[in-house]
PAZAPA-4460 file (N, C-alpha, C; in steps of 0.05 Angstrom, whole numbers, plus 32768, in hexadecimal, padded with zeros to 4 digits):
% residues 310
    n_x    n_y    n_z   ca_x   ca_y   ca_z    c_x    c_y    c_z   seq   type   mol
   80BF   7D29   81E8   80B5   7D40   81D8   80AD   7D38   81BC     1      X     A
   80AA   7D18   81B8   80A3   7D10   81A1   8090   7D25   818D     2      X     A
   8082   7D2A   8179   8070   7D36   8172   8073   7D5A   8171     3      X     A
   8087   7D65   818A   807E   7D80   8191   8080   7D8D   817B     4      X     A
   808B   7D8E   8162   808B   7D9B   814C   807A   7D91   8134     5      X     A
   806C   7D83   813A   8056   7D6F   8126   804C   7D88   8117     6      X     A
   8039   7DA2   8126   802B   7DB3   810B   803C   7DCF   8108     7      X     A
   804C   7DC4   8103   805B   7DEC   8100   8052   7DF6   80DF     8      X     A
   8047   7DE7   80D1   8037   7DF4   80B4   8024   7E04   80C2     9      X     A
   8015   7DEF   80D8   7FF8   7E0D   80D9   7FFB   7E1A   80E9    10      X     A
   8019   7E1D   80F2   8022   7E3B   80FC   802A   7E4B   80EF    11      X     A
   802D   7E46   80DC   8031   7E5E   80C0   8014   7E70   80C7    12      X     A
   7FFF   7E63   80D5   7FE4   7E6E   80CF   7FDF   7E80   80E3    13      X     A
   7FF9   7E83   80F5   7FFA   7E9A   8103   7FFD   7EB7   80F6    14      X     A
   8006   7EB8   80ED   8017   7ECC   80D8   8004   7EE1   80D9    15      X     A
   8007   7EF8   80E0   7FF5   7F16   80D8   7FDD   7F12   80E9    16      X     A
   7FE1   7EFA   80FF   7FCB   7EFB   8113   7FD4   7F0D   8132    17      X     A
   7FF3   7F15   8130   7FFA   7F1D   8149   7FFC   7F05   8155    18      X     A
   8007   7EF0   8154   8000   7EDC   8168   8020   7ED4   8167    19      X     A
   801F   7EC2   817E   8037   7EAA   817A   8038   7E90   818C    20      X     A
   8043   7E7A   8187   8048   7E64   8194   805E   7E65   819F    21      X     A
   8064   7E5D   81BD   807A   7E62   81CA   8078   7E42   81D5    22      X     A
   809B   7E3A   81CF   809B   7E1A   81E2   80B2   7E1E   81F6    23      X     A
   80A1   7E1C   820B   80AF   7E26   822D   80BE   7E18   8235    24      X     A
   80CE   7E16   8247   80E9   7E0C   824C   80F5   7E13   8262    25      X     A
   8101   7E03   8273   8110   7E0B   828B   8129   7E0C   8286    26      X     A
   8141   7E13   829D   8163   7E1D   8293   815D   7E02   82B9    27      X     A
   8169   7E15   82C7   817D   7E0C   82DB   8167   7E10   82F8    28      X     A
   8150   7E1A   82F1   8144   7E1E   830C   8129   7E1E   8300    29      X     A
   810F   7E24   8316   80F2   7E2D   8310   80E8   7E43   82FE    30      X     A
   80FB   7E4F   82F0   80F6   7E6F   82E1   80EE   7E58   82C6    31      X     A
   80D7   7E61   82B7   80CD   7E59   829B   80D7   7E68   8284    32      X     A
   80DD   7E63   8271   80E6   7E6E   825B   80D1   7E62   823D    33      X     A
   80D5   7E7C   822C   80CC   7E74   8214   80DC   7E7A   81F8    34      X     A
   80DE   7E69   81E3   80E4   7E71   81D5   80CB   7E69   81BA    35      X     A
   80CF   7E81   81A2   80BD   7E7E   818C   80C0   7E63   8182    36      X     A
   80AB   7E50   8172   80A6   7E3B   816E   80B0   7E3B   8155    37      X     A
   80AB   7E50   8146   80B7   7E57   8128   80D8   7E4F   8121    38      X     A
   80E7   7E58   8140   8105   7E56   8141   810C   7E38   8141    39      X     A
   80F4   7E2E   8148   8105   7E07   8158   80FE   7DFB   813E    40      X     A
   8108   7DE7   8133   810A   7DD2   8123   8112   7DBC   8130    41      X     A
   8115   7DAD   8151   8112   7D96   8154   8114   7D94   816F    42      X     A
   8105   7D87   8187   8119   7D86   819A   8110   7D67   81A0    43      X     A
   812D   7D6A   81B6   813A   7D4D   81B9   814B   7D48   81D8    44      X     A
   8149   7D2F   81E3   815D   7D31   81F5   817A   7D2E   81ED    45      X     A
   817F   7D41   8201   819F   7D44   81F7   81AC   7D2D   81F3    46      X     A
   81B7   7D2D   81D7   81CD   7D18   81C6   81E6   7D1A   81D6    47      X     A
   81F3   7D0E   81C8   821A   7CFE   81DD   8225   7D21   81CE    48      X     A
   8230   7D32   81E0   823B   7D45   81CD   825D   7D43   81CC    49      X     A
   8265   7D4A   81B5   828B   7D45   81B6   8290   7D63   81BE    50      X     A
   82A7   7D64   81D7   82AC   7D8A   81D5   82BF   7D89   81C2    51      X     A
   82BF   7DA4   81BF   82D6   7DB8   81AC   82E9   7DBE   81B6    52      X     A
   82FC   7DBC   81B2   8318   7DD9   81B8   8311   7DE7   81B6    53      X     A
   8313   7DFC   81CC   8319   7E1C   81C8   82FC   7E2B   81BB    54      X     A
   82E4   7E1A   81BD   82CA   7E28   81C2   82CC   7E36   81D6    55      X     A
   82AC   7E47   81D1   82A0   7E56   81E9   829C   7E42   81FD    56      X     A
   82A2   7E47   821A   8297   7E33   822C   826D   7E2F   822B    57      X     A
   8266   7E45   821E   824E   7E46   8218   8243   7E27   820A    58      X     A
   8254   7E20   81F9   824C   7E15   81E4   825A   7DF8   81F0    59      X     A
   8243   7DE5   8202   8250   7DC7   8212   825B   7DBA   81F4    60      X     A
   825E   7DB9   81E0   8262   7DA4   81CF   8255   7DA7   81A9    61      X     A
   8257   7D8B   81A0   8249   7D95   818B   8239   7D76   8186    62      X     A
   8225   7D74   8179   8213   7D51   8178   8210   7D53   8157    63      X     A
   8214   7D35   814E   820B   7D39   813E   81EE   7D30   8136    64      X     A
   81DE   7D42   8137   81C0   7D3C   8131   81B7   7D3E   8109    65      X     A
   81AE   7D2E   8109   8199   7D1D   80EE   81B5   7D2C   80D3    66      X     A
   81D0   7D23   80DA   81E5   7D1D   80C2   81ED   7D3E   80C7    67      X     A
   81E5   7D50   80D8   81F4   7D6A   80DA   8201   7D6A   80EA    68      X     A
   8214   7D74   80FC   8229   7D7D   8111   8217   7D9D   811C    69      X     A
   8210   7D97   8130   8201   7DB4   8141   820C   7DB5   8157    70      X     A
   8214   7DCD   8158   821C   7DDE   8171   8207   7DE0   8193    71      X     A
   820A   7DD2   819E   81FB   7DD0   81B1   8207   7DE2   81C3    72      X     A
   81F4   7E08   81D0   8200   7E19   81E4   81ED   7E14   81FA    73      X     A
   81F9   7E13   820E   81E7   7E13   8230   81DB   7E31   822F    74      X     A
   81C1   7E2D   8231   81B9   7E4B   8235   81B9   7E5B   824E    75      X     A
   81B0   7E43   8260   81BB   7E48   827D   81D6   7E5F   8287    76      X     A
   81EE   7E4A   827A   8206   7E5A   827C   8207   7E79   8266    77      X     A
   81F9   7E73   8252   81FE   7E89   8245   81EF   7EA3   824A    78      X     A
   81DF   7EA7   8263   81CB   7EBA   826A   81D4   7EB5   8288    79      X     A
   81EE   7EBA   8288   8200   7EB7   82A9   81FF   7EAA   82C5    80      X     A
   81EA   7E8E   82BB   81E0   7E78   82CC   81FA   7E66   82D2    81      X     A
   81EF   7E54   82E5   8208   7E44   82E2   8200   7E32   82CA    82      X     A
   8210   7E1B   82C5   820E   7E08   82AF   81FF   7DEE   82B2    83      X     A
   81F2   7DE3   82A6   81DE   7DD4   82A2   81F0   7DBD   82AC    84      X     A
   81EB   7DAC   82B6   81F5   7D8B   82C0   81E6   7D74   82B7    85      X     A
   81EC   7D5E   82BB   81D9   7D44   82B9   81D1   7D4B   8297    86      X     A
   81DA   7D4F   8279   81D7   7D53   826D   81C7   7D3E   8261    87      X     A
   81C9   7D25   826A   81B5   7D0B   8263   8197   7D11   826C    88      X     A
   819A   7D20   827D   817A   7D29   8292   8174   7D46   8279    89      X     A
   817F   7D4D   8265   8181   7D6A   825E   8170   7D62   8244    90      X     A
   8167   7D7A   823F   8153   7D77   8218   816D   7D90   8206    91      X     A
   8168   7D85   81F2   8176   7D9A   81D9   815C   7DAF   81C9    92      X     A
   815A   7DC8   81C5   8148   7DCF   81BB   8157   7DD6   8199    93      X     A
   8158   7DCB   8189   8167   7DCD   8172   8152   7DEB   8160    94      X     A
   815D   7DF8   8156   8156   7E0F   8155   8166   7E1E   813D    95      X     A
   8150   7E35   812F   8166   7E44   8115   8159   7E60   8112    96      X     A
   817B   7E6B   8119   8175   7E8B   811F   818B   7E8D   810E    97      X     A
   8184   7EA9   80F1   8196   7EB0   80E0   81A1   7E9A   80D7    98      X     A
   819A   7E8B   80CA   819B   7E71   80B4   81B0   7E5E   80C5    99      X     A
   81B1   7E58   80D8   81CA   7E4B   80EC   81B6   7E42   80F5   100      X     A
   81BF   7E2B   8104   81B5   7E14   8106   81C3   7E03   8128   101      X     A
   81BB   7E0B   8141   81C4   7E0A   8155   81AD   7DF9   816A   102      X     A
   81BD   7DF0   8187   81AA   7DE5   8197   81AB   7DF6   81AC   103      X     A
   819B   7E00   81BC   8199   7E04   81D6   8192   7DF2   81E9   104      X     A
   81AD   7DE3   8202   81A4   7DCE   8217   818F   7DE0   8229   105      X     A
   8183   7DD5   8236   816F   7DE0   8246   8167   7DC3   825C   106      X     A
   815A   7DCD   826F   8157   7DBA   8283   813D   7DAA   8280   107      X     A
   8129   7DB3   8279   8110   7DA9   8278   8102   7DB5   825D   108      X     A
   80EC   7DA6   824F   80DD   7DB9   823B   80C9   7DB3   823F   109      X     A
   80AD   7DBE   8247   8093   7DBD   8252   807F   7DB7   823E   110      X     A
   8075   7DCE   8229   805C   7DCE   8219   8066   7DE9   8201   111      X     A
   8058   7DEC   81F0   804B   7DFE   81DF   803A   7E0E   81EE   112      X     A
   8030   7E26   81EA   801A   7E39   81EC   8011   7E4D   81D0   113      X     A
   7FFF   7E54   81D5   7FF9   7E60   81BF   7FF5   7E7C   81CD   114      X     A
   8001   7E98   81CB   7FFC   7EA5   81C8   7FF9   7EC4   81C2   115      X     A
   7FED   7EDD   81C1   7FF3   7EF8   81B6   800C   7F04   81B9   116      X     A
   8016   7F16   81A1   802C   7F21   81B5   8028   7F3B   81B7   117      X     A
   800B   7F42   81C5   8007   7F55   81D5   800E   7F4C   81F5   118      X     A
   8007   7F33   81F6   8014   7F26   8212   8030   7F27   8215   119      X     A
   8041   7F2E   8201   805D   7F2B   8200   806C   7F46   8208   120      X     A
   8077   7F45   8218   8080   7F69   8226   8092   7F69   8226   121      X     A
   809D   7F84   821F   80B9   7F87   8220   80CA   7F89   8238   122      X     A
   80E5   7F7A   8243   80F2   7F77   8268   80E2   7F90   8273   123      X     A
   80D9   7F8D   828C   80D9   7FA0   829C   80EE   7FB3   829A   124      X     A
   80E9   7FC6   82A7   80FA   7FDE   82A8   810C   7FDC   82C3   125      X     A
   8127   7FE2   82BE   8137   7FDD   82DA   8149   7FC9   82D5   126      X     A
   813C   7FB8   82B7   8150   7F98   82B8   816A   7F9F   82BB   127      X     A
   8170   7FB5   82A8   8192   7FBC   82A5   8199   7FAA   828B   128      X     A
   81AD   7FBA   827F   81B0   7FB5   8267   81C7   7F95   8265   129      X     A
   81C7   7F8A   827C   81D6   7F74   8271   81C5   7F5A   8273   130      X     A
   81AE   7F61   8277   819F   7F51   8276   819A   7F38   8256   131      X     A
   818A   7F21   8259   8195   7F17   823B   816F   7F08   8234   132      X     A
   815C   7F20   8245   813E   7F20   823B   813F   7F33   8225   133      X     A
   8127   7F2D   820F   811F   7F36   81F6   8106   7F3F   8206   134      X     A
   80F5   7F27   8211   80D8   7F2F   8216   80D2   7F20   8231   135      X     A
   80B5   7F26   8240   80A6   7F19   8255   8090   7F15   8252   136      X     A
   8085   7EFF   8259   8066   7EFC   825E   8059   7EF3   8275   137      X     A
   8048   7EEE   8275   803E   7EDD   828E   8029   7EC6   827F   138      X     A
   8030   7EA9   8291   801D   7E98   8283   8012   7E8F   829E   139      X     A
   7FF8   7E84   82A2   7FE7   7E7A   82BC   7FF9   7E85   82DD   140      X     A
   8005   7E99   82DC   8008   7EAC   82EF   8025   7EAB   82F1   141      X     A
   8031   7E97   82D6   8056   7E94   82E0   8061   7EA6   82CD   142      X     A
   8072   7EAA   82D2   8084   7EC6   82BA   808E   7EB6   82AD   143      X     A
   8096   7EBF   8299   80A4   7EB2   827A   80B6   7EC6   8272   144      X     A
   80C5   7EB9   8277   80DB   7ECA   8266   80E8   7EC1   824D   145      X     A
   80ED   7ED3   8234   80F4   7ED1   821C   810F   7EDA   821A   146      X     A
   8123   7ECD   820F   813C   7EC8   820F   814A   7EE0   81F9   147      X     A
   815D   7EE7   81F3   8163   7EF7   81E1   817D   7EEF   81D9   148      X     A
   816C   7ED9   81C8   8185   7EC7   81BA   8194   7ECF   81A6   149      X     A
   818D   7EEC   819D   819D   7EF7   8189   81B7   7F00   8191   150      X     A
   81BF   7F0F   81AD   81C2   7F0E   81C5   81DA   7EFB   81C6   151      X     A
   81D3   7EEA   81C9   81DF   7ECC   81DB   81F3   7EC0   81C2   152      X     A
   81E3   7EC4   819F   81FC   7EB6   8196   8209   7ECE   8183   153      X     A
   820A   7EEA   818C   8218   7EFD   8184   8231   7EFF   8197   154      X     A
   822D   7EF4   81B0   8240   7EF6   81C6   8257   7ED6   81C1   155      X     A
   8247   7EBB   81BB   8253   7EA7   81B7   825E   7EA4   819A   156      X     A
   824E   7EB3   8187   826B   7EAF   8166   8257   7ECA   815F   157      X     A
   8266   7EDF   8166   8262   7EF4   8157   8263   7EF5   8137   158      X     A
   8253   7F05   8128   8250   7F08   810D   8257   7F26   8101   159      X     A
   8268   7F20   80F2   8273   7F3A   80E1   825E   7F4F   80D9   160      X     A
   8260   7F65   80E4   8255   7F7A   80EB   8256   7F91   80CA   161      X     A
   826E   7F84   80BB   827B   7F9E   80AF   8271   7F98   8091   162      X     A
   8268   7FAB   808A   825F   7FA9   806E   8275   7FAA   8056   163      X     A
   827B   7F95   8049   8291   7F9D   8037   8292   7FAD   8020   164      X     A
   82A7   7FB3   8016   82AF   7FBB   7FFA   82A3   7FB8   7FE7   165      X     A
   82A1   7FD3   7FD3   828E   7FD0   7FC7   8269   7FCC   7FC7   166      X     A
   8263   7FC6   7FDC   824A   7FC4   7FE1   8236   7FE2   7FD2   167      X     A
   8248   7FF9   7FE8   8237   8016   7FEA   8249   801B   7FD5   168      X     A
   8241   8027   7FBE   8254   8037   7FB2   8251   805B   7FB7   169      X     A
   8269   806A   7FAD   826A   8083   7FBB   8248   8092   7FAD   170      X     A
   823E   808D   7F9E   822D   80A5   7F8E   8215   8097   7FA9   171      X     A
   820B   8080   7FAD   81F8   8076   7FC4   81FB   808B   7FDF   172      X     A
   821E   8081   7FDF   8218   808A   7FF8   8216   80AA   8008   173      X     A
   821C   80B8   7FEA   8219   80DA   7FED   8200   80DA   7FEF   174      X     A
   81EA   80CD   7FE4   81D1   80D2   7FE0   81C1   80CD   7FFF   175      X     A
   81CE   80B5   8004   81C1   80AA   8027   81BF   80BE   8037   176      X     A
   81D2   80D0   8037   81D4   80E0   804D   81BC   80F0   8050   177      X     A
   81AF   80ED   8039   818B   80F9   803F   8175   80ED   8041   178      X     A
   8181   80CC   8043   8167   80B4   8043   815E   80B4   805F   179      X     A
   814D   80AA   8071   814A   80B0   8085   8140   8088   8087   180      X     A
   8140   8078   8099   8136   8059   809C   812C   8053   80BA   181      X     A
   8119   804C   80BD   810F   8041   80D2   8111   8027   80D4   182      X     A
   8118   8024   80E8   811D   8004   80F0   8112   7FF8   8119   183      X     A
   8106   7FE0   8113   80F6   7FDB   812D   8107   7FBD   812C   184      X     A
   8111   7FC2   814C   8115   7FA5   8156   811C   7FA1   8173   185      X     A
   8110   7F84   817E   810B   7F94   819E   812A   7F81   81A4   186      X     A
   8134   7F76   8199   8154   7F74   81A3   8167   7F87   819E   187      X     A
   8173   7F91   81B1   8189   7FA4   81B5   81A5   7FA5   81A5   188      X     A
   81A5   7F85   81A8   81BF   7F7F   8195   81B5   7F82   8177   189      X     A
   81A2   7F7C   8174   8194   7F75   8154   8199   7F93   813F   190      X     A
   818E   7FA0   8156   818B   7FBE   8153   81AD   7FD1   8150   191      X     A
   81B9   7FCC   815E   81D0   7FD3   8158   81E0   7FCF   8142   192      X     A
   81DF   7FBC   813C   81E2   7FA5   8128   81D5   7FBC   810B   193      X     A
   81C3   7FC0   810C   81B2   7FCA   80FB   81B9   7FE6   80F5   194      X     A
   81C2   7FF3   810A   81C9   8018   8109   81E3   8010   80FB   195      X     A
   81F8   8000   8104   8213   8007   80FC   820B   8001   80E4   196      X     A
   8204   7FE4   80D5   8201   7FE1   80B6   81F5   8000   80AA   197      X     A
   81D8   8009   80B0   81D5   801B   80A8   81E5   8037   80A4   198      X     A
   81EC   8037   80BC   8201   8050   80C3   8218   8050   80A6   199      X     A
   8221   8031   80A1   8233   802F   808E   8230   803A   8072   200      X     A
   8211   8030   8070   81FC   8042   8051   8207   805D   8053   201      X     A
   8203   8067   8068   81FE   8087   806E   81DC   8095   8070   202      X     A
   81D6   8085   806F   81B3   808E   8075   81B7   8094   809A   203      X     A
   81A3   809C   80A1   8193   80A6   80B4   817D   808D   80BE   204      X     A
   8186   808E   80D9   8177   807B   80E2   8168   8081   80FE   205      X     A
   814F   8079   80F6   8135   8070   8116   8134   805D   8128   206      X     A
   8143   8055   8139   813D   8037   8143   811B   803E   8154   207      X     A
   810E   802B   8152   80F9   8023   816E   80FC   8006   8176   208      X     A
   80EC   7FFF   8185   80EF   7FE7   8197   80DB   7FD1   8191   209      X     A
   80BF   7FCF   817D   80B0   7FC9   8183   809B   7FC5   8172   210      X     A
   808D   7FB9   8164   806B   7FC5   814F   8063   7FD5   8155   211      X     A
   805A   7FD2   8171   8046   7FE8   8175   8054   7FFD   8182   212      X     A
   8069   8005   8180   807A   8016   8189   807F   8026   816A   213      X     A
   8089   8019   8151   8089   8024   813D   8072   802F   8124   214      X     A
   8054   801E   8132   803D   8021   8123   8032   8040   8134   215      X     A
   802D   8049   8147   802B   8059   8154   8035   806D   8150   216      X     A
   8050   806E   814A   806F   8084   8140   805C   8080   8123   217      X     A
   8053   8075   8116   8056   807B   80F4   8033   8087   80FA   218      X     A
   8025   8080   8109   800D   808D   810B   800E   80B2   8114   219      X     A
   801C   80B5   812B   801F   80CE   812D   802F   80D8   8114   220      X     A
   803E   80D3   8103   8045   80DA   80EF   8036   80E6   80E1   221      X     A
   8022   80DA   80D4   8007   80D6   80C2   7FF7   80ED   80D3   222      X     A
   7FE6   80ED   80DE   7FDB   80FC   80F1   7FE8   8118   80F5   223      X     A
   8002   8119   80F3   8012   813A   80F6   800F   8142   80CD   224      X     A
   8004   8135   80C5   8006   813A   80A2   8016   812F   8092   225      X     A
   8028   8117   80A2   8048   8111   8090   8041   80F7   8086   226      X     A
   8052   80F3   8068   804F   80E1   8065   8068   80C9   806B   227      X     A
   8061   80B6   806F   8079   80A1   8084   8089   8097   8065   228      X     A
   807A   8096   804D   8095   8086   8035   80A5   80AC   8026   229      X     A
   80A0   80BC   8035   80A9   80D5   8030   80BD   80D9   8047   230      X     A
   80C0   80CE   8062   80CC   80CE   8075   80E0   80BD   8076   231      X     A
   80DA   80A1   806E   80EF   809A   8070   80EE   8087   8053   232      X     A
   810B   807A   804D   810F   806B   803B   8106   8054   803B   233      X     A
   80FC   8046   8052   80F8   8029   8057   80F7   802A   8076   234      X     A
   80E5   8011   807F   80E1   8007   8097   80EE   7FE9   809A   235      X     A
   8100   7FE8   80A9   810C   7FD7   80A9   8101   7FC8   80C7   236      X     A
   80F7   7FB3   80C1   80E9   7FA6   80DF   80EE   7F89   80E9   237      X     A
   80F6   7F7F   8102   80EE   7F6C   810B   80DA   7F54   810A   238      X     A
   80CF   7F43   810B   80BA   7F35   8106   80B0   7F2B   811D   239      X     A
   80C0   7F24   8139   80BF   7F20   8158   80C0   7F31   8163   240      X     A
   80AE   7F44   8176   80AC   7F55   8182   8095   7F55   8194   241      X     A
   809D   7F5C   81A9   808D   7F5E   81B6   8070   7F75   81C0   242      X     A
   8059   7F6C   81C4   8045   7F77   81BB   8036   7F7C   819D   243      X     A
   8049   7F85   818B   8043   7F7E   816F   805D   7F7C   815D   244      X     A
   804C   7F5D   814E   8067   7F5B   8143   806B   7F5E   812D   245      X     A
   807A   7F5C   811D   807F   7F67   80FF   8066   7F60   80EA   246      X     A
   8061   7F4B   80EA   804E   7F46   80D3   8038   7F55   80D8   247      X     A
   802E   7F5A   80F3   800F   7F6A   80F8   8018   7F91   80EE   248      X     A
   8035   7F91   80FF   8030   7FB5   80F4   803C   7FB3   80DB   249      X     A
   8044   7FA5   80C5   8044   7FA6   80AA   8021   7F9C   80A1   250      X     A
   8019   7F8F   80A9   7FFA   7F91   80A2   7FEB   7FA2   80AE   251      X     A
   7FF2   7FAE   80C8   7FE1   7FCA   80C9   7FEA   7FE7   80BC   252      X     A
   8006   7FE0   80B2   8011   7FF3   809F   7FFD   7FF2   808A   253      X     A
   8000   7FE2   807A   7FF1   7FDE   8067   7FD1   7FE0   805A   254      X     A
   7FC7   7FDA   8079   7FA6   7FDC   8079   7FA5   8002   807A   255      X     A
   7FB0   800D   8082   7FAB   802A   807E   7FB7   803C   806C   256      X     A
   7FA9   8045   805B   7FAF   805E   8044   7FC2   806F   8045   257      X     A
   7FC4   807E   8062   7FD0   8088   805E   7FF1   8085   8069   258      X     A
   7FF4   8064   8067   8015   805F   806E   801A   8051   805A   259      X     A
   8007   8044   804E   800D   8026   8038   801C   8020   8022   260      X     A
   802D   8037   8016   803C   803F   8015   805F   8042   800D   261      X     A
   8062   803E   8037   8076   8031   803F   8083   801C   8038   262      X     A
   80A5   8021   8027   80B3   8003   8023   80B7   7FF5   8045   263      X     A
   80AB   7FDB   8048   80B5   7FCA   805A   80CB   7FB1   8053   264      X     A
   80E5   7FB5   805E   80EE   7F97   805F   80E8   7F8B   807A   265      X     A
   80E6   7F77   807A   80E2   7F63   8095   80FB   7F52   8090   266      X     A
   8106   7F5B   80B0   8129   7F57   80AF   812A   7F3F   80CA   267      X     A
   8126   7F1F   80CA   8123   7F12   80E2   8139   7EFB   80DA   268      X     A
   813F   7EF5   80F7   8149   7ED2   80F5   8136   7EC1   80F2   269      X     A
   811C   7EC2   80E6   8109   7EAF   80E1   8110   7EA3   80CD   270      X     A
   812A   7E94   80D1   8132   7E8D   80AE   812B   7E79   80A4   271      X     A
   812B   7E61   80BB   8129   7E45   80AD   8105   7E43   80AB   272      X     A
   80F2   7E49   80AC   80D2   7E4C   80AD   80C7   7E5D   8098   273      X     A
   80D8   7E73   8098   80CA   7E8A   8089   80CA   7E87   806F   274      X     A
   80BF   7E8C   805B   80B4   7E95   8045   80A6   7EA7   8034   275      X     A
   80B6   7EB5   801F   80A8   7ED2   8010   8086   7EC0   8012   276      X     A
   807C   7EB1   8012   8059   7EB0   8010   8054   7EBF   802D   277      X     A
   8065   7EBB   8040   805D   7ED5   8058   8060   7EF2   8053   278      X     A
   8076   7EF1   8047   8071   7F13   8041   805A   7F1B   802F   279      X     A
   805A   7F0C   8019   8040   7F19   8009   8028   7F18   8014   280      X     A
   802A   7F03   802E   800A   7F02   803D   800B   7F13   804D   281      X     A
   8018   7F27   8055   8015   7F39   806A   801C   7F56   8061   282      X     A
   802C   7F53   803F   8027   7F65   8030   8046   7F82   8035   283      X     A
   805A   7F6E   8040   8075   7F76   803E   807D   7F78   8027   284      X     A
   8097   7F92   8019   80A3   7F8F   8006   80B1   7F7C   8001   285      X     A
   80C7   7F7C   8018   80DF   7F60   8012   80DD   7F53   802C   286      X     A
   80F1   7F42   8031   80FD   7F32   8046   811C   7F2A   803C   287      X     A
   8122   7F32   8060   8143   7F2B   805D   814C   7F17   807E   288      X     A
   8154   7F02   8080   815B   7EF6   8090   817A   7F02   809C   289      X     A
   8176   7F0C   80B5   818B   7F10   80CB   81A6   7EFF   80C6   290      X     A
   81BC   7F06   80D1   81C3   7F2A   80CA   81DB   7F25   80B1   291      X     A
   81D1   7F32   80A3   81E0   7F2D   8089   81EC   7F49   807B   292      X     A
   8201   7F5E   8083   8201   7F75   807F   8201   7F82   8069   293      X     A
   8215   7F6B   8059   821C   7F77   8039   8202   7F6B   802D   294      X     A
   81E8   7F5F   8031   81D1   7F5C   802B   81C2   7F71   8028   295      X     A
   81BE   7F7B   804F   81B0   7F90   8056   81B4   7FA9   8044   296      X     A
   81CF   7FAE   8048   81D7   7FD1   8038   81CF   7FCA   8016   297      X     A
   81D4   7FB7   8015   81CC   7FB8   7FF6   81B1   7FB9   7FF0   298      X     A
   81A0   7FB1   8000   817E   7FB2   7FFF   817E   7FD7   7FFB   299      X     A
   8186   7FE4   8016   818B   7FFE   8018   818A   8010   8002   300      X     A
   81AA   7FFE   7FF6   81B6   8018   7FD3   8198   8012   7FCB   301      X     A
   818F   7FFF   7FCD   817F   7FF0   7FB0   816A   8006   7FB9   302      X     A
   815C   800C   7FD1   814C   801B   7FD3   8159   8038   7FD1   303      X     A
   8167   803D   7FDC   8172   805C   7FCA   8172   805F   7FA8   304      X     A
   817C   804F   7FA4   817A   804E   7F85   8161   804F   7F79   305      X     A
   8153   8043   7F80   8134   8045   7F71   8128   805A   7F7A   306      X     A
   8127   8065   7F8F   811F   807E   7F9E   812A   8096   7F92   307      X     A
   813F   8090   7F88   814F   80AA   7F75   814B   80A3   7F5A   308      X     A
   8146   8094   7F51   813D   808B   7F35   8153   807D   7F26   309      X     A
   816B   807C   7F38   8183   8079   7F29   8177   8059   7F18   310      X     A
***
């Protein structure tokens, strides 16, 4: 897999195109998988790994790759497969979701593709909710399935949920109770994740699923006479989504009058790639890297506060 990450600069040049690069990947059988290209920073065949005591069985070991110590999880096992074998026959996809820095073993890694994520669908309907898909596609007639790795390492080292002390102070949080926040993200866990923090503000919250699930909701808005930065306090959005993803409905926010407006944060694990020169190119207020609570709520006061003039 020498080279496979050679141009990830002029994938920056994706950005506010709706597009994405996905590098595919097999687990334990013929089913294809993808994950965003943005997330990987290296892959490799699997290194000598040392286990741990009293890990997740998820997690075969840890390698140390280029002077760090990384957590190498079977994804296989951790999306209720059996466990990967022949680990010398196996690739590492080294990878960074919410500033962590992890490998996923996998059985095979194929190619790159380039493409829309209008092609990117949200699971069929029927999956059932223990399912551990974000999204589906189809590539030259094979299905692709997209992993929901937010998912996978909320279940293997859960992250503190609870906003601490001091963060909200009492005069904020009397006031929330009349803020209202929309928030888009097509992971379930992500999203939950997102109501309780909020819930904690005391604001009022919208979940949807999607871009074009929330550009649509802010269009009928507009269209009934309302205005969407009078509705709610902030749009709090995803950046991976399927069919549209954050940077396009913050740029089709933007291209129209009557939403433009709207405070956007763009709230993603795109941590180790991303850069404020993306938000100002697509014309976002802020950016906040996943999931950071006593971050989040404080973005929040900050926007109640200026919203009240305090």
């Amino acid at each position: 897999m020498a080279g496979v990450m050679d141009s990830v600069n002029q994938r920056t040049q994706l950005v506010g195109q709706n597009r994405l690069e996905l590098l595919l990947f097999r687990l334990d059988g013929r089913q294809l998988y993808g994950i965003n290209v943005f997330k990987v920073k290296e892959v490799l065949q699997c290194p000598r790994l040392t286990v741990m005591p009293k890990a997740s069985p998820v997690v075969r070991g840890v390698a140390n790759i280029r002077g760090g110590t990384i957590p190498i999880l079977d994804l296989s096992l951790a999306t209720g497969r059996r466990s990967l074998d022949s680990l010398e026959n196996s690739f590492v996809i080294i990878t960074e979701y919410n500033t962590k820095v992890q490998g996923f073993l996998v059985r095979s890694v194929e190619r790159i593709v380039n493409m829309n994520w209008e092609e990117i669908l949200p699971p069929p309907k029927g999956t059932g909710r223990e399912h551990y898909l974000t999204a589906v596609t189809r590539l030259d007639q094979e299905l692709v399935e997209i992993i929901d790795v937010e998912k996978i390492l909320a279940e293997v080292a859960p992250t503190s949920e609870v906003v601490s002390d001091g963060v909200i102070d009492a005069e904020t949080q009397q006031k929330a109770g009349s803020k209202h926040v929309l928030i888009v993200d097509d992971s379930s866990v992500a999203r939950k994740q997102l109501i309780r923090c909020l819930q904690s503000v005391g604001v009022e919250v919208t979940a949807l699923n999607d871009g074009r699930q929330a550009l649509d909701y802010l269009r009928g808005l507009v269209e009934s006479g309302r205005k969407p930065e009078e509705e709610f306090l902030m749009l709090i959005s995803d950046i991976e989504m399927p069919e549209m993803d954050g940077y396009t409905l913050t740029a089709e926010i933007r291209h129209d009058p009557r939403m433009q407006n709207l405070h956007i944060l763009l709230h993603t694990s795109l941590s180790g790639v991303f850069n404020q020169a993306m938000v100002k190119k697509v014309g976002a207020d802020d950016f906040l890297a996943k999931f950071r609570p006593d971050e989040l709520a404080a973005r929040v006061v900050e926007r109640i506060k200026v919203t009240d003039g305090a």
